[in-house]
MIKOLRO-935968 format. One record per residue: x, y, z of N, C-alpha, C in turn. Coordinates in nm, 2 decimals. Layout:
<kolzas>
     nu     nv     nw    cau    cav    caw     cu     cv     cw
      X      Y      Z      X      Y      Z      X      Y      Z
...
</kolzas>
This chain:
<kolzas>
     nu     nv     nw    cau    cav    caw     cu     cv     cw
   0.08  -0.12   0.00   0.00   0.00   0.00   0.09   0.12   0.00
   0.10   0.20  -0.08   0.09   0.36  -0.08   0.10   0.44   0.06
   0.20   0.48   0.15   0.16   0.55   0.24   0.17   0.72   0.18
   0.19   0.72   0.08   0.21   0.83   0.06   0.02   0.92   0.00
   0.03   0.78  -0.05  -0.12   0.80  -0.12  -0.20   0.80  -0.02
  -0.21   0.71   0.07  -0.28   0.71   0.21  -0.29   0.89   0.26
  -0.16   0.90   0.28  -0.15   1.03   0.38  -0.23   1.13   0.31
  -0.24   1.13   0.13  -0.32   1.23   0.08  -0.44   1.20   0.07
  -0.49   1.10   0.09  -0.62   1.06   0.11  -0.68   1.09   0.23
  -0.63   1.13   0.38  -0.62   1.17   0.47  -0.64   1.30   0.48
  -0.55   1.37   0.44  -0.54   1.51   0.41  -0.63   1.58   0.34
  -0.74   1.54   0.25  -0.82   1.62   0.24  -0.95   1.55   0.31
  -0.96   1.47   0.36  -1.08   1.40   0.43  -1.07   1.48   0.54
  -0.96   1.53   0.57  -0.97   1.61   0.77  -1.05   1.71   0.71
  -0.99   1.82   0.68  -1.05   1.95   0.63  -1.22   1.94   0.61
  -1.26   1.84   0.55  -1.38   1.87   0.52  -1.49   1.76   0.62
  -1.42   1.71   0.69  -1.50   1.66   0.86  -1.48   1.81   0.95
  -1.37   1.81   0.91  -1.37   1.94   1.07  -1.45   2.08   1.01
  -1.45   2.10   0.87  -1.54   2.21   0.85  -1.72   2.13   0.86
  -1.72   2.02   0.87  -1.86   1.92   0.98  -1.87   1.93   1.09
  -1.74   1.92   1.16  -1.77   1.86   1.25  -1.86   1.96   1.38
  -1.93   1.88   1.52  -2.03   1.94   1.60  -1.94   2.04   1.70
  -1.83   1.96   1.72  -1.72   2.06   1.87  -1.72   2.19   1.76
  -1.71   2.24   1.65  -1.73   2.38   1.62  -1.82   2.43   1.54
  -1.97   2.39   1.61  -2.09   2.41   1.58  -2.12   2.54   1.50
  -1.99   2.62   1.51  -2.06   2.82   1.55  -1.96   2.85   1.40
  -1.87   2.74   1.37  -1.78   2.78   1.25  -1.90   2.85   1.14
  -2.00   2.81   1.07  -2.07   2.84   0.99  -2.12   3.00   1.02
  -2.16   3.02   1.11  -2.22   3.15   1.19  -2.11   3.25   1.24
  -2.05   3.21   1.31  -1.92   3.32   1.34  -1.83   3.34   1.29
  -1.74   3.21   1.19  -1.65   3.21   1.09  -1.66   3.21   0.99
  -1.76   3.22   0.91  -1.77   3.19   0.76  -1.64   3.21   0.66
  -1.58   3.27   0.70  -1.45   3.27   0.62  -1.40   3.10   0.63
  -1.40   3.08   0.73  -1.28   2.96   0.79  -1.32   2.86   0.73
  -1.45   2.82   0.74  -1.51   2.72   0.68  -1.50   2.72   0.57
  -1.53   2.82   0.50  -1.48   2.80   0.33  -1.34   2.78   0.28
  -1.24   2.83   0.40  -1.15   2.82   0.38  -1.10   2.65   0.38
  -1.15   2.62   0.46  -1.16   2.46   0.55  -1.23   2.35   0.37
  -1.31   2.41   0.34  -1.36   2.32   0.22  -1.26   2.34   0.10
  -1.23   2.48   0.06  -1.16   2.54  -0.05  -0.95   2.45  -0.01
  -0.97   2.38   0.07  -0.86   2.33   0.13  -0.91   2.20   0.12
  -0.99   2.13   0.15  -1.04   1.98   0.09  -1.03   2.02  -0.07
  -1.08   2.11  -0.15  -1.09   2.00  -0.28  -0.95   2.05  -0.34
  -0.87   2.16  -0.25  -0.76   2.14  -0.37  -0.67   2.02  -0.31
  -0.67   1.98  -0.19  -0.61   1.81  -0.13  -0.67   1.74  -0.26
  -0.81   1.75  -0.25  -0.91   1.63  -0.33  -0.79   1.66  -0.50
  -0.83   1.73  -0.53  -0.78   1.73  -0.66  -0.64   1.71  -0.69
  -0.50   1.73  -0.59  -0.42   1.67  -0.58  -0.39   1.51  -0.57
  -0.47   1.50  -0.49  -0.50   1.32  -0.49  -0.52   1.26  -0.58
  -0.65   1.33  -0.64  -0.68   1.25  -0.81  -0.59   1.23  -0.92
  -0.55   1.37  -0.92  -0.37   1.38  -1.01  -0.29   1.27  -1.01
  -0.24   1.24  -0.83  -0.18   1.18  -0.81  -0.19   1.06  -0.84
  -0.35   1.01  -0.81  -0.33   0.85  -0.81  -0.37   0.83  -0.98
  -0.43   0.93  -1.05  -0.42   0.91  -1.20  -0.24   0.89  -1.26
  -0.19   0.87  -1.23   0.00   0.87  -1.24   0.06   0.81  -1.15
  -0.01   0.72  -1.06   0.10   0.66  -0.99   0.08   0.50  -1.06
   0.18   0.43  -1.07   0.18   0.28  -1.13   0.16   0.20  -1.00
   0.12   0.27  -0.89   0.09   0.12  -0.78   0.01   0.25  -0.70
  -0.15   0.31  -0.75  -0.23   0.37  -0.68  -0.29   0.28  -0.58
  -0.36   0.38  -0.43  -0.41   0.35  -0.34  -0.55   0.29  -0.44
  -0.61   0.36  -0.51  -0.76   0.32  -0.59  -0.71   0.34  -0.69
  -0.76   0.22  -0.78  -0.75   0.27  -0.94  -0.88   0.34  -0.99
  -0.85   0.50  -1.02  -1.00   0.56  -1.02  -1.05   0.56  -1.20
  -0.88   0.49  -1.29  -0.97   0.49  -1.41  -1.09   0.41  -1.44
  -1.12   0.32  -1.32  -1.21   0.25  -1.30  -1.37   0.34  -1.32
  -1.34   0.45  -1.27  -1.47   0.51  -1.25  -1.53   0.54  -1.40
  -1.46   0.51  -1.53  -1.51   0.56  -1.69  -1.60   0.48  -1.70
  -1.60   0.37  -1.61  -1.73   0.30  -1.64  -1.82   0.36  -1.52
  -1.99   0.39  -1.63  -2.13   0.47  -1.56  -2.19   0.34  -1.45
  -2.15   0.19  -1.50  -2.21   0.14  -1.38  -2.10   0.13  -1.27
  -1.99   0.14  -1.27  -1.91   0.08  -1.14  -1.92   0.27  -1.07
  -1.92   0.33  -1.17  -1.91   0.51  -1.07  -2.05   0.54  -1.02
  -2.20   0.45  -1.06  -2.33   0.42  -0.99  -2.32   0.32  -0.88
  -2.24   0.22  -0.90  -2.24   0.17  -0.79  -2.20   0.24  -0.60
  -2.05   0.33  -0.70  -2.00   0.37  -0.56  -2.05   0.51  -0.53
  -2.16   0.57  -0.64  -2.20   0.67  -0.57  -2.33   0.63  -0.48
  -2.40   0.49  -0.51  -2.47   0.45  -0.47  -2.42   0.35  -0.27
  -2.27   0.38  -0.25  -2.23   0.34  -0.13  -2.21   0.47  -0.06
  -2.16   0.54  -0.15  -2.15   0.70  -0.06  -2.24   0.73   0.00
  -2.35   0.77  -0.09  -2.54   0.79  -0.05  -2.55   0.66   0.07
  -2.53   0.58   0.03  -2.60   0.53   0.13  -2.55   0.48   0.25
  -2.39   0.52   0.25  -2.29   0.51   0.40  -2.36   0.69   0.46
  -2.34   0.75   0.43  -2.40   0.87   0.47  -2.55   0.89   0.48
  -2.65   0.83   0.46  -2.80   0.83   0.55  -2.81   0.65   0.63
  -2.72   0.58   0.62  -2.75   0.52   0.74  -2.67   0.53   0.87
  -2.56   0.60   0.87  -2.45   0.61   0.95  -2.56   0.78   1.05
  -2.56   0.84   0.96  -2.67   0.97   0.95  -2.75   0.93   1.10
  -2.86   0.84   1.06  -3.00   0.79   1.13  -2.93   0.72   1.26
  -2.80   0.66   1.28  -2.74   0.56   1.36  -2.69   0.65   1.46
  -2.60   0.80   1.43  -2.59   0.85   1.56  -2.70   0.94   1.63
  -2.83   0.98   1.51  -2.92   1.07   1.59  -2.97   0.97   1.64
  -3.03   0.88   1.65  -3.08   0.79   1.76  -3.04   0.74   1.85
  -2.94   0.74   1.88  -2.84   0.69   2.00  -2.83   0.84   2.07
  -2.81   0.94   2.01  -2.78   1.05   2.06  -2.92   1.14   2.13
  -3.04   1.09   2.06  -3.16   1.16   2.08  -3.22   1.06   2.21
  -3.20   0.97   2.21  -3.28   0.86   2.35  -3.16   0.94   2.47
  -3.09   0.97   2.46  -3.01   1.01   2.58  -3.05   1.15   2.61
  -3.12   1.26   2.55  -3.13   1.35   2.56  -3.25   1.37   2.67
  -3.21   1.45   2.79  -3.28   1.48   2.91  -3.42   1.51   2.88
  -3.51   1.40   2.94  -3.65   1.49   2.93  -3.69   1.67   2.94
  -3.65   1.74   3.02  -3.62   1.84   3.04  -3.64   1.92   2.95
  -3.54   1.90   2.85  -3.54   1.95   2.69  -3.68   1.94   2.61
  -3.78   1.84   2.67  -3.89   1.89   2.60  -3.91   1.78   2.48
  -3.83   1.71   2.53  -3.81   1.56   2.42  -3.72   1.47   2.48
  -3.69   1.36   2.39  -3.61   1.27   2.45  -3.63   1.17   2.55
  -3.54   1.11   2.60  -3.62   1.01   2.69  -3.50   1.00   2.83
  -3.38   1.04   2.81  -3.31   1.06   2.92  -3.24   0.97   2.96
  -3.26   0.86   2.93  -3.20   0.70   2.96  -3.02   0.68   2.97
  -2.99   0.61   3.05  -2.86   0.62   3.06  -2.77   0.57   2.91
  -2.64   0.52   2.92  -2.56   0.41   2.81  -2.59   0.34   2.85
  -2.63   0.25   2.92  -2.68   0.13   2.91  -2.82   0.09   2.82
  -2.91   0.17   2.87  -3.03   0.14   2.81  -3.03   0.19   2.66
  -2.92   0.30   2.60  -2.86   0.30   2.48  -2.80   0.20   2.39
  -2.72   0.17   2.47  -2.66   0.11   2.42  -2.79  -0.07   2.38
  -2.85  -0.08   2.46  -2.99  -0.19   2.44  -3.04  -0.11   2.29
  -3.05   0.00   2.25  -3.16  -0.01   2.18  -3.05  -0.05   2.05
  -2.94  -0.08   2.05  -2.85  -0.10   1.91  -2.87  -0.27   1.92
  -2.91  -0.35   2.00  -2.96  -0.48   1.98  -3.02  -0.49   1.88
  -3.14  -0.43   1.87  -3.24  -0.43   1.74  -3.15  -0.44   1.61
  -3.06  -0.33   1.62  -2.97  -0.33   1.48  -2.89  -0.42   1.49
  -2.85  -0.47   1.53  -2.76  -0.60   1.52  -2.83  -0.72   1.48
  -2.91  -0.77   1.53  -3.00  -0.85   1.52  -3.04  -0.88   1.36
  -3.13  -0.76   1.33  -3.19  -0.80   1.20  -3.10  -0.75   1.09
  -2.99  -0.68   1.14  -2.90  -0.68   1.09  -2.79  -0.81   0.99
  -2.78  -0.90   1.11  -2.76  -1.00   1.09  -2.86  -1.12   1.00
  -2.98  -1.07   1.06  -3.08  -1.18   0.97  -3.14  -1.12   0.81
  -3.04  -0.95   0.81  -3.10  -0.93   0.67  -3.00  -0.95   0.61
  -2.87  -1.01   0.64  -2.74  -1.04   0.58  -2.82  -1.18   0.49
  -2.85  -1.27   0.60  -2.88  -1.42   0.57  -3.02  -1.42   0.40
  -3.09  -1.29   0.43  -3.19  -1.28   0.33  -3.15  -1.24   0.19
  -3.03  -1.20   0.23  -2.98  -1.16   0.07  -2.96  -1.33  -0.03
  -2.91  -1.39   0.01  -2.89  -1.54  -0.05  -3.02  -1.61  -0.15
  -3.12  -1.58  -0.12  -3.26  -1.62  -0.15  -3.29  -1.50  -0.24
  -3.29  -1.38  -0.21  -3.34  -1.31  -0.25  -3.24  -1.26  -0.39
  -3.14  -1.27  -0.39  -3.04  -1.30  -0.52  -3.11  -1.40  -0.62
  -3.15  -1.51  -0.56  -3.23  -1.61  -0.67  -3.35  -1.58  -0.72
  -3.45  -1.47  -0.72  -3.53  -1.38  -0.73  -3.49  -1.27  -0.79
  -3.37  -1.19  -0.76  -3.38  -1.04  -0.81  -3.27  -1.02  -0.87
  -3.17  -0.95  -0.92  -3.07  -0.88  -0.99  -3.00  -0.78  -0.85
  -2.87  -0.82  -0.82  -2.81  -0.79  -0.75  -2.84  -0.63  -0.74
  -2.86  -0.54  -0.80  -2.89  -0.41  -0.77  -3.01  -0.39  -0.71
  -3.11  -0.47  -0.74  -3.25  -0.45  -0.69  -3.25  -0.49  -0.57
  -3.18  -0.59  -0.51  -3.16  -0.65  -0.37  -3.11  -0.55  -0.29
  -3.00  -0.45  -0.35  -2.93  -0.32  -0.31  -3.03  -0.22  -0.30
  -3.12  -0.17  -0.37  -3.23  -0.10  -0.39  -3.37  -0.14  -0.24
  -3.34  -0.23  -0.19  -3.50  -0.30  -0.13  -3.41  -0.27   0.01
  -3.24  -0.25   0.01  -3.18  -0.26   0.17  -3.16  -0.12   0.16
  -3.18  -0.05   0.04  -3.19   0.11   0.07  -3.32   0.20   0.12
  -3.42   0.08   0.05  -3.57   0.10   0.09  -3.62   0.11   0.22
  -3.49   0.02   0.31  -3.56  -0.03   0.45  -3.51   0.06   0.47
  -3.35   0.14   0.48  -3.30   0.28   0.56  -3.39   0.34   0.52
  -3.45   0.44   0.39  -3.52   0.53   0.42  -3.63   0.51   0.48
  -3.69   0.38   0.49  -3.85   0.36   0.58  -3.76   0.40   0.75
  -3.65   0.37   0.77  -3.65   0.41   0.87  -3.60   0.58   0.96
  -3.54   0.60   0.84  -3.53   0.71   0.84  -3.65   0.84   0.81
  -3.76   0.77   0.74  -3.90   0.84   0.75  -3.95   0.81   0.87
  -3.94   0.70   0.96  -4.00   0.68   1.04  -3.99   0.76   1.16
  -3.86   0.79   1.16  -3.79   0.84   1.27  -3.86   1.00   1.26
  -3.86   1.07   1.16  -3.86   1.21   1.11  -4.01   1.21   1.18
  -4.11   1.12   1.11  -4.22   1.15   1.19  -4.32   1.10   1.32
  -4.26   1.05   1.37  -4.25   0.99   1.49  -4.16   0.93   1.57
  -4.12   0.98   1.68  -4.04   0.93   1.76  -4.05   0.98   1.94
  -4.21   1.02   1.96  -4.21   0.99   2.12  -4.26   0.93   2.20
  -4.22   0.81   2.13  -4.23   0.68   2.26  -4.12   0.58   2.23
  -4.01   0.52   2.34  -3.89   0.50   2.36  -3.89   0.36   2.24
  -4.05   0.27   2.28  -4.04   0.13   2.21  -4.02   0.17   2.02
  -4.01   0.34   1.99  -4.04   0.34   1.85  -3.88   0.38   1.80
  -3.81   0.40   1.90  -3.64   0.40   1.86  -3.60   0.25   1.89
  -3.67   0.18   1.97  -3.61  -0.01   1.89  -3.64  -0.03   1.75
  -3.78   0.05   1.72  -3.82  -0.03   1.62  -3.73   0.04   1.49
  -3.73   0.15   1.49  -3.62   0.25   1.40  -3.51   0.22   1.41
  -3.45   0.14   1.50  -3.30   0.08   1.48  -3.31  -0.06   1.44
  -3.43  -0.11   1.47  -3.46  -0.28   1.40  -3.47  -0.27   1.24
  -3.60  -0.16   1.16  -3.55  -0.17   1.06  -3.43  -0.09   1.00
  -3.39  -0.01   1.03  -3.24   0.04   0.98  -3.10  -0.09   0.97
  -3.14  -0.18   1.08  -3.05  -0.31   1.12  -3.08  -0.38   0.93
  -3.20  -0.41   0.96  -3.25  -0.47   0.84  -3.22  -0.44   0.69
  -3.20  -0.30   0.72  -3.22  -0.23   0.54  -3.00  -0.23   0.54
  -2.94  -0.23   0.67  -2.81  -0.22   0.63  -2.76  -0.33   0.63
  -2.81  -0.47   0.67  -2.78  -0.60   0.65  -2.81  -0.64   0.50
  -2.89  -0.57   0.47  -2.95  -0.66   0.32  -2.81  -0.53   0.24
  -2.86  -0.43   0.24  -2.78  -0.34   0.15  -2.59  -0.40   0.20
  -2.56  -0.39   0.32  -2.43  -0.44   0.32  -2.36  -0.57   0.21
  -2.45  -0.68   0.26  -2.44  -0.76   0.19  -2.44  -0.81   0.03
  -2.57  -0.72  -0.02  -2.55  -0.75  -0.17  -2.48  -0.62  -0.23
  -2.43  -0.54  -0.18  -2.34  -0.45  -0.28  -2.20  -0.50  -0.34
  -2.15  -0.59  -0.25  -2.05  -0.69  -0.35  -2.08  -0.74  -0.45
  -2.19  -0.83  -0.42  -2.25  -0.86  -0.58  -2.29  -0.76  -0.66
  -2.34  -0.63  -0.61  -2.36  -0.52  -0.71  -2.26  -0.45  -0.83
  -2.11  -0.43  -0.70  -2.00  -0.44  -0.72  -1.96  -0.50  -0.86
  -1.95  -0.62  -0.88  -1.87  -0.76  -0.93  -1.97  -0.79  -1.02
  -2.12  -0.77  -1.05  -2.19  -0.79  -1.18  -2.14  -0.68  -1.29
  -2.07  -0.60  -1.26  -2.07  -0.49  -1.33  -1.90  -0.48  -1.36
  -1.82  -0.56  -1.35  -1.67  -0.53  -1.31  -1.61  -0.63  -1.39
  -1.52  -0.62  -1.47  -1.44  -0.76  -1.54  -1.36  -0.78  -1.43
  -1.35  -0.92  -1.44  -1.31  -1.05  -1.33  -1.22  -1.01  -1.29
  -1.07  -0.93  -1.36  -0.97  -0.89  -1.36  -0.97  -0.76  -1.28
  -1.03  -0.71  -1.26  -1.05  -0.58  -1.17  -1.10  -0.55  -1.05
  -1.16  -0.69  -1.03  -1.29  -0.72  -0.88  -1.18  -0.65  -0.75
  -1.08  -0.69  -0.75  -1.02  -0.63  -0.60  -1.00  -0.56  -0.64
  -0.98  -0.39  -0.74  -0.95  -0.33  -0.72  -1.08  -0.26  -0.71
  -1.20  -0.24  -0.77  -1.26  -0.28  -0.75  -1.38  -0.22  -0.60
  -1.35  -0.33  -0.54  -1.39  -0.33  -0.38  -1.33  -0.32  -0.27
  -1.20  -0.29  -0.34  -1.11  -0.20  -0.25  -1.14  -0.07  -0.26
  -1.18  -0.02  -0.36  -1.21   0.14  -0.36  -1.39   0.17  -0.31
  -1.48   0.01  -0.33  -1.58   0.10  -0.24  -1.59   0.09  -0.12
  -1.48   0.02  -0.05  -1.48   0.03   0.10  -1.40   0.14   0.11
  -1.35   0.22   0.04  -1.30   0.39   0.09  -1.40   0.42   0.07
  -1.45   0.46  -0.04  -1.60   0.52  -0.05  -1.72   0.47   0.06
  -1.67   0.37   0.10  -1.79   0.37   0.23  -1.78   0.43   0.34
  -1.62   0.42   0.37  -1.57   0.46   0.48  -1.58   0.63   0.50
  -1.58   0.67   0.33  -1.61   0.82   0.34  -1.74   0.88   0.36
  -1.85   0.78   0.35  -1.99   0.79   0.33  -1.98   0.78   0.48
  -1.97   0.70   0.57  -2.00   0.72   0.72  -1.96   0.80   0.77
  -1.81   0.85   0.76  -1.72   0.99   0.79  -1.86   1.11   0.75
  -1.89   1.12   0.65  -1.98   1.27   0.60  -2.13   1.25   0.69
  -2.18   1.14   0.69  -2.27   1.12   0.74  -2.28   1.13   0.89
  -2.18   1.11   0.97  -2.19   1.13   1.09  -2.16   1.29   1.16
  -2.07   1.34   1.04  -2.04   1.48   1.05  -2.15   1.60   1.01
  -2.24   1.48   0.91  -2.40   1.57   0.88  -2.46   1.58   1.00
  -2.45   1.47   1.01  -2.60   1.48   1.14  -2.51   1.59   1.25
  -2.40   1.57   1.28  -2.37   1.64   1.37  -2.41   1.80   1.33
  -2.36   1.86   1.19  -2.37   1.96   1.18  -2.48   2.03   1.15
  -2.59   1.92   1.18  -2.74   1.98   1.07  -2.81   1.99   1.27
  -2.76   1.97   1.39  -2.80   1.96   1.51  -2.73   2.07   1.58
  -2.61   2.09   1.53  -2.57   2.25   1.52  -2.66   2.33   1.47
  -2.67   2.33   1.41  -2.78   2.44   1.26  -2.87   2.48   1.38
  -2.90   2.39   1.48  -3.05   2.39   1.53  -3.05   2.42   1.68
  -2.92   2.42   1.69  -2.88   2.47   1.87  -2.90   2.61   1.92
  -2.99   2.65   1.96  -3.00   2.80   2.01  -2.84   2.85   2.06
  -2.84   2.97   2.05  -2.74   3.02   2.11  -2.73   3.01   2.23
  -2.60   2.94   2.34  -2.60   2.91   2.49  -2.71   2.83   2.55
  -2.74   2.75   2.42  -2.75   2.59   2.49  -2.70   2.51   2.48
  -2.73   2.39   2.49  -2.65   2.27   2.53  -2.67   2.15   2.41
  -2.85   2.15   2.41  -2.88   2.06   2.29  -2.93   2.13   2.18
  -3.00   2.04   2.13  -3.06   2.12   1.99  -3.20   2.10   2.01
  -3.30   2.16   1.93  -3.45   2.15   1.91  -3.46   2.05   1.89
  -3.56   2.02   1.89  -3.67   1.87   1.84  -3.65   1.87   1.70
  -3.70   1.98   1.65  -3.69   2.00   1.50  -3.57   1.99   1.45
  -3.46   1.98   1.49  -3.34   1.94   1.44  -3.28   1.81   1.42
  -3.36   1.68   1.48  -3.37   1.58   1.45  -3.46   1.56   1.35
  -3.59   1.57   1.31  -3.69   1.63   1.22  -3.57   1.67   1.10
  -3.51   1.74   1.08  -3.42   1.79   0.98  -3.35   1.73   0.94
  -3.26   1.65   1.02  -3.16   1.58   1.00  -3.18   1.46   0.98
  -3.33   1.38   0.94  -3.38   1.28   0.93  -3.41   1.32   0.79
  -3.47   1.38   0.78  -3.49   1.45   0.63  -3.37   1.43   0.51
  -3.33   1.52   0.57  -3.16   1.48   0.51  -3.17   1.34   0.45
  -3.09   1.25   0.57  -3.05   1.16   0.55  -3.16   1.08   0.43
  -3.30   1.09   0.47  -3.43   1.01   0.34  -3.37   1.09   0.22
  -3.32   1.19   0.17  -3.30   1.28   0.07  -3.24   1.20   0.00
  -3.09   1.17   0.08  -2.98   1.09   0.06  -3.00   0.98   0.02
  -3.08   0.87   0.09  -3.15   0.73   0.05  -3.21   0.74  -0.04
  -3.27   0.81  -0.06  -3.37   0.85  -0.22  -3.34   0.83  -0.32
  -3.21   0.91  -0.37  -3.09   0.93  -0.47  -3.02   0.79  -0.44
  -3.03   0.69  -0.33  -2.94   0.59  -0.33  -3.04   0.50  -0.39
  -3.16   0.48  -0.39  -3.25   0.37  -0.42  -3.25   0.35  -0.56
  -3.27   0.56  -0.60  -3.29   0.54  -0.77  -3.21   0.51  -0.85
  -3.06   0.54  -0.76  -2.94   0.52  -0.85  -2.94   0.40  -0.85
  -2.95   0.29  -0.76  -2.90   0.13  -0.76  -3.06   0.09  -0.91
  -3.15   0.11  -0.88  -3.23   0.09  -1.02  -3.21   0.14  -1.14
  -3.11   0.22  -1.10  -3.04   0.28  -1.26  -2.91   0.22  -1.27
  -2.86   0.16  -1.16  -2.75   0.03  -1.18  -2.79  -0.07  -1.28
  -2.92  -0.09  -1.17  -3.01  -0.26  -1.25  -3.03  -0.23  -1.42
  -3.09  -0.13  -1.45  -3.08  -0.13  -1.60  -2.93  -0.13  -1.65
  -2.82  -0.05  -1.58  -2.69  -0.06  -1.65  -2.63  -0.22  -1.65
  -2.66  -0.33  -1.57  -2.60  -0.42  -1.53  -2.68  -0.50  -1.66
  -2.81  -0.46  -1.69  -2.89  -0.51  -1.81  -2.83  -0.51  -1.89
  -2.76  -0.42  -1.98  -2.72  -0.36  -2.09  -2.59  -0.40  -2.13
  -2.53  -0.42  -2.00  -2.39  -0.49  -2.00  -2.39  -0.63  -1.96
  -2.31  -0.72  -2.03  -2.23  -0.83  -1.98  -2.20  -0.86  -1.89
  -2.26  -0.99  -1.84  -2.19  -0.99  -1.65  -2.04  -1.08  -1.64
  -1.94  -0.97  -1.65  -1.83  -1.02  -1.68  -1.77  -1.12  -1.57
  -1.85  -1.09  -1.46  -1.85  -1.14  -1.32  -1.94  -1.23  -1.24
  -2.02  -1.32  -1.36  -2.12  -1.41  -1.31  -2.09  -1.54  -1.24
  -1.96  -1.57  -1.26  -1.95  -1.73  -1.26  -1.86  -1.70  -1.10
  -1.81  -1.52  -1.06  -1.79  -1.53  -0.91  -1.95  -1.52  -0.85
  -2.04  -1.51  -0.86  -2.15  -1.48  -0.81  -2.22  -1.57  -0.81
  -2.21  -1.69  -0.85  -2.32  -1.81  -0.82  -2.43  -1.81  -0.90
</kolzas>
């Protein structure tokens, strides 16, 4: 591996978390300069990187990969969708802890927090097991499309109801669900669309792009809960969960249609990668 490429792959991913991130909530409002400064510093990192790894003979990602429309739908289809499920995963851990007092929330310690991420694990797991069956029925993108369907059902769910404690299990059970099925068949999504010869490189580059999807997404929710913090308080409004749920369905949205605009591209092309797929 590239540490050199690494470290520039690093280098512009700081800049544009910390112009996210929640410890400097007030950057947008009291520094506007900084922040732009902070992004206008991510893309020129970004665009050095690309340079870079377009001319290196042993890149971190091979991104001439991306000339193909289905493999650059796939991984914009992991982006979108590492960033509204990652999104949905810290406001709800974050909103059940939030002191009755506030007028919301439910106040409960880490422990009883930490209980409500059972639900996602769980069917998490059992929506892993449903991809297998459901491959023998559908086109690997559609199977991707139905685990993007269940985040935004739960990230709708969340946006319009959420005060009573039993309806944040149930928003983490299907979110568990929609990331077990979507986790699972995007490799196949991946590899129907990829000559055989390129699969690891491949799915080495959408696990960066995933890893960047939950990076943005965790730094959304944080900064869309800023947006919503009165001045010299502590938490945010109600409505800023409401907001930041929004978002994240926005995100899912654009992830659903793009994986069905995969499924027709996967149509139209050769599955150069059927005989790793079963």
């Amino acid at each position: 591996m590239s540490v050199r490429s690494s470290t520039r792959h690093g280098a512009y991913s700081e800049p544009l978390a910390l112009a996210s991130a929640k410890r400097i909530r007030r950057v947008w409002t009291d520094h506007p300069a900084l922040a732009a400064a902070l992004l206008a510093v991510a893309a020129v990192l970004l665009g050095a990187w690309v340079h870079r790894e377009r001319r290196s003979p042993a890149p971190l990602v091979d991104l001439s990969r991306l000339r193909n429309p289905a493999v650059a739908g796939a991984n914009a289809v992991m982006l979108l969708g590492g960033i509204g499920m990652y999104l949905l995963l810290t406001l709800v851990t974050r909103y059940v802890q939030t002191p009755r007092s506030t007028g919301y929330g439910f106040g409960v310690d880490v422990f009883v927090a930490g209980l409500v991420l059972v639900p996602f694990s769980a069917l998490g797991f059992a929506g892993g097991k449903l991809v297998p069956p459901l491959r023998k029925r559908l086109a690997p993108a559609t199977v991707l499309a139905v685990g993007g369907a269940a985040v935004l059902a739960a990230l709708v769910l969340f946006a319009l109801t959420r005060d009573r404690l039993w309806l944040s299990f149930a928003v983490m059970g299907v979110l568990g669900l929609g990331v077990g099925v979507f986790s699972a068949a995007m490799p196949a999504a991946i590899l129907a669309v990829t000559p055989a010869e390129e699969t690891s490189s491949a799915m080495s580059f959408n696990q960066v792009v995933r890893s960047v999807g939950f990076s943005i997404g965790s730094a959304l929710g944080g900064l869309t809960l800023a947006a919503e913090t009165p001045v010299g308080a502590t938490f945010p409004t109600d409505t800023g969960y409401t907001t930041a749920a929004w978002v994240g369905a926005g995100a899912m949205t654009v992830t659903v249609v793009t994986a069905l605009t995969l499924r027709q591209a996967s149509r139209r092309e050769p599955a150069p990668c059927s005989s790793l797929l079963g």
